[in-house]
C-alpha positions as CSV (number, residue, x, y, z in Angstrom):
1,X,-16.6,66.0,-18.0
2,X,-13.2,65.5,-19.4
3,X,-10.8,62.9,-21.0
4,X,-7.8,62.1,-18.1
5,X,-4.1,60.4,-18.3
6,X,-3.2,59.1,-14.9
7,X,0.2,60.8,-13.8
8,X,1.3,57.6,-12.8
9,X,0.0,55.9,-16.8
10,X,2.2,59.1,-18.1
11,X,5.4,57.2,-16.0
12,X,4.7,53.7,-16.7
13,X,3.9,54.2,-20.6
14,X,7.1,56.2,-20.6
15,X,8.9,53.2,-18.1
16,X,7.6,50.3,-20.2
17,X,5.5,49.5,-16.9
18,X,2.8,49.5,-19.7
19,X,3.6,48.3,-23.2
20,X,0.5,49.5,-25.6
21,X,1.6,46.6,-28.0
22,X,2.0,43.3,-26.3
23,X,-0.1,44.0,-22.7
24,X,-4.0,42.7,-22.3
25,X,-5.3,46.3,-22.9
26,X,-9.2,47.2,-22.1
27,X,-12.5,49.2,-22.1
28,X,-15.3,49.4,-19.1
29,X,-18.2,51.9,-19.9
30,X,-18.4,54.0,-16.9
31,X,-22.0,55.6,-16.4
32,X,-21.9,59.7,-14.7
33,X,-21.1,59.2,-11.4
34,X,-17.8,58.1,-12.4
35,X,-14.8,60.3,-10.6
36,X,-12.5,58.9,-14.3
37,X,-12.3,62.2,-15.7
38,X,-11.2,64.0,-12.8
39,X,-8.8,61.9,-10.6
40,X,-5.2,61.8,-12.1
41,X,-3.2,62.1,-8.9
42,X,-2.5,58.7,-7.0
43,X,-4.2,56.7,-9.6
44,X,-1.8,53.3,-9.8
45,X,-4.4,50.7,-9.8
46,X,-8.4,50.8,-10.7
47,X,-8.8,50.7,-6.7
48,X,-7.6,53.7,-6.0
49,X,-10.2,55.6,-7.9
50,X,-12.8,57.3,-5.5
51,X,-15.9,55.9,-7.8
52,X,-15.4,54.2,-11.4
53,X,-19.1,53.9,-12.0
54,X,-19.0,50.8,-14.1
55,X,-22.2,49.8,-16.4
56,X,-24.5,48.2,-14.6
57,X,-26.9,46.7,-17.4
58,X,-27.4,43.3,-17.4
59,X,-25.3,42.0,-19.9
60,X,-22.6,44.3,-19.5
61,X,-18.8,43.0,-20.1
62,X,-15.7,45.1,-20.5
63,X,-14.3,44.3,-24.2
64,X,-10.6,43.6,-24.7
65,X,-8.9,46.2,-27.8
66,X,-7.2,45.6,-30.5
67,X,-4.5,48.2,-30.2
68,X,-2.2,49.5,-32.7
69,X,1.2,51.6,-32.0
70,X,2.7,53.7,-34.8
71,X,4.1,57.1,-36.1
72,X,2.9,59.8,-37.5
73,X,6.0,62.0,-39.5
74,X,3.5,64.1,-40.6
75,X,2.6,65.4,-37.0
76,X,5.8,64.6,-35.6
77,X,4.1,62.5,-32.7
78,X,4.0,58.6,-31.8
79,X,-0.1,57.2,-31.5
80,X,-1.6,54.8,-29.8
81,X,-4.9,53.2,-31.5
82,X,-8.1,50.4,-31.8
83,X,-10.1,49.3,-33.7
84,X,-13.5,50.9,-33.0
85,X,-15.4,48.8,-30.3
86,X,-19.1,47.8,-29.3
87,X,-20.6,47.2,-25.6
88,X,-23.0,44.8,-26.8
89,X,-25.5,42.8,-25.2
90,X,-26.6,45.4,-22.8
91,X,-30.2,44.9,-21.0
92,X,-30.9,48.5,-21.6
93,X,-31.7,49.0,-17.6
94,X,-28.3,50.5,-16.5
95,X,-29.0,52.9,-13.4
96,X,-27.2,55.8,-14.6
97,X,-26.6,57.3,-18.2
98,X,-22.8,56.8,-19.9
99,X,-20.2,59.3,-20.2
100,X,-17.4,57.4,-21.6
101,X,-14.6,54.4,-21.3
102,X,-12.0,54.0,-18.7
103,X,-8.9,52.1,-21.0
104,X,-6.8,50.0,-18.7
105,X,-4.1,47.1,-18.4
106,X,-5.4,44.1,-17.5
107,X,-3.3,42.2,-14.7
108,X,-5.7,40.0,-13.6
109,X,-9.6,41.4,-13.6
110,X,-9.4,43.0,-9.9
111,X,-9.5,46.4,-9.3
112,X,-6.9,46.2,-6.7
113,X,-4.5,45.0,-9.4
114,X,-5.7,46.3,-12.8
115,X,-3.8,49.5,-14.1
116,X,-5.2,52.5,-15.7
117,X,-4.4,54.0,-19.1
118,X,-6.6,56.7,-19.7
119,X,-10.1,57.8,-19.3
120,X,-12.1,58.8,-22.8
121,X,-15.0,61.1,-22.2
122,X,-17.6,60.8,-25.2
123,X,-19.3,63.7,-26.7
124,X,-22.5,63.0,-25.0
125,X,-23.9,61.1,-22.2
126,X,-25.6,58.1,-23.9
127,X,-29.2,57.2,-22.0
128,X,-28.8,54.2,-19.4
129,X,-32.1,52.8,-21.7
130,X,-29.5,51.8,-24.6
131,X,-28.9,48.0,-25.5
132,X,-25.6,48.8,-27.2
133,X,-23.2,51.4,-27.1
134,X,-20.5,52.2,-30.2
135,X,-17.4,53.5,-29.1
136,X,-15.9,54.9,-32.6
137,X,-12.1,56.2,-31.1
138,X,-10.6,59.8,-32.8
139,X,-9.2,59.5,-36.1
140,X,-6.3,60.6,-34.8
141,X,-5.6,57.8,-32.1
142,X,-6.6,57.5,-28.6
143,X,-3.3,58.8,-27.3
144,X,-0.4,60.8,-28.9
145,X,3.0,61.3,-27.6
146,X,4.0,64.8,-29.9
């Protein structure tokens, strides 16, 4: 398990193809079969990941960020932020455990069209029984350009 930038995110983040500030930006909570952390080649859309894994609790809903862009001249680097965000609601009968949060550009809620960011692994799996799950991002930002 492992956090993951798409090549092709690293282009369009760099193109404007995805602008952190002003686009519809998103979480899904991906369960452990989820092929997130390790795909990064030939990942445009959602589609084109061999399994995503998405929560399958009844309940479940992505949940749209609230994103922050800024710099930090102490570091030397640009970072990309959120506030910290809750999967709420959750039946606590998912199939599989969670390992973490696939961020993506929402185009227009299909996976043949909706761009990934970046995957975020957590620290540990949390157990398919839970009812809510707390995503509290890095103090440091989800992403930094140094």
């Amino acid at each position: 398990m492992a956090s993951a930038i798409p090549n092709s995110a690293k282009e369009r983040l760099l193109n404007g193809g995805i602008d952190l500030n002003t686009d519809d930006i998103r979480a899904r909570l991906v369960m452990t079969n989820t092929t997130c952390d390790t795909e990064v080649d030939a990942i445009n859309f959602l589609a084109n990941y061999t399994t995503i894994d998405p929560a399958n609790a009844t309940g479940y809903a992505d949940v749209a960020l609230t994103e922050t862009v800024g710099v930090d001249d102490t570091n030397n680097r640009g970072e990309f932020d959120a506030t910290d965000i809750s999967f709420t609601g959750l039946s606590g009968d998912a199939s599989r455990a969670y390992q973490g949060v696939l961020i993506y550009k929402r185009v227009d809620g299909t996976n043949a069209n909706d761009i990934p960011v970046a995957y975020v692994d957590f620290p540990s799996t949390v157990p398919a029984t839970a009812t809510q799950v707390n995503v509290t991002w890095n103090a440091e930002g989800i992403l930094q350009l140094a």
